[in-house]
C-alpha positions, -999 to 999 in steps of 0.1 A, spaced: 114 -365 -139 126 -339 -167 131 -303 -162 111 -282 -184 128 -255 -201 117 -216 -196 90 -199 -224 73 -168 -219 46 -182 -209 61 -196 -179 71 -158 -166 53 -138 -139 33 -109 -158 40 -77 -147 13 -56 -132 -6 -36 -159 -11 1 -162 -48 -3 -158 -45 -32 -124 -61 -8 -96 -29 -15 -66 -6 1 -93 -28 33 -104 -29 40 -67 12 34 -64 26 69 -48 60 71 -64 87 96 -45 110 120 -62 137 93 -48 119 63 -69 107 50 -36 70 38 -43 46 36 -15 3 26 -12 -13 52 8 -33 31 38 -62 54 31 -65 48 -8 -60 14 -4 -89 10 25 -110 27 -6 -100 8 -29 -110 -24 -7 -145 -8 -2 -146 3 39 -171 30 49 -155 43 77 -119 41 74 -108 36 116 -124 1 106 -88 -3 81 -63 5 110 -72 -29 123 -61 -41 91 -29 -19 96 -23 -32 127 -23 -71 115 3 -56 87 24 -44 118 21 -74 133 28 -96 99 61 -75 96 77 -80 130 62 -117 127 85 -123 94 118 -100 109 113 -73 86 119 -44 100 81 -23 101 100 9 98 111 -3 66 76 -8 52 48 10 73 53 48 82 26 70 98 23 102 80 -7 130 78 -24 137 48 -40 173 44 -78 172 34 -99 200 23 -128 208 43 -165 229 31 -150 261 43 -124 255 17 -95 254 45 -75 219 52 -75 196 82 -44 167 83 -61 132 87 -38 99 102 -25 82 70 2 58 66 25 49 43 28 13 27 56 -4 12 47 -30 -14 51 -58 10 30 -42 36 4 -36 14 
């Protein structure tokens, strides 16, 4: 057996600009970047997105499966929406780490 040396060719690309999972990328003022459960579930073409929490809920369930810690990677948050009388509602959202996503 011989060992092969490393080219560029051998590397992992890294995501580009235009790759759909990193236009949606939320980046915090803290440099903390995040997927937003509710752009991703449109992104992944569901209608109705209270099908996606099941989704969710197997990425909960993959995280405490694997010891990370689901605090670490999944956080519920509210998102405010407009509504037709031009006034805003907050809709269940949650906040994905790369891993969770």
């Amino acid at each position: 057996m011989t060992l092969r040396t490393k080219h560029m060719s051998d590397q992992i690309p890294v995501p580009a600009a235009s790759n759909t999972f990193e236009r949606i990328k939320r980046v915090s003022p803290e440099g903390n970047e995040s997927w937003s459960a509710r752009d991703l579930a449109r992104v992944l073409e569901y209608t109705n997105f209270r099908n996606f929490i099941a989704v969710i809920a197997k990425a909960l369930e993959a995280c405490t499966n694997s010891g990370h810690a689901v605090s670490d990677h999944i956080v519920e948050s509210n998102e405010m929406v407009s509504i037709g009388s031009g006034a805003q509602r907050p809709v269940e959202d949650w906040q994905l780490s790369r891993y969770a996503a």
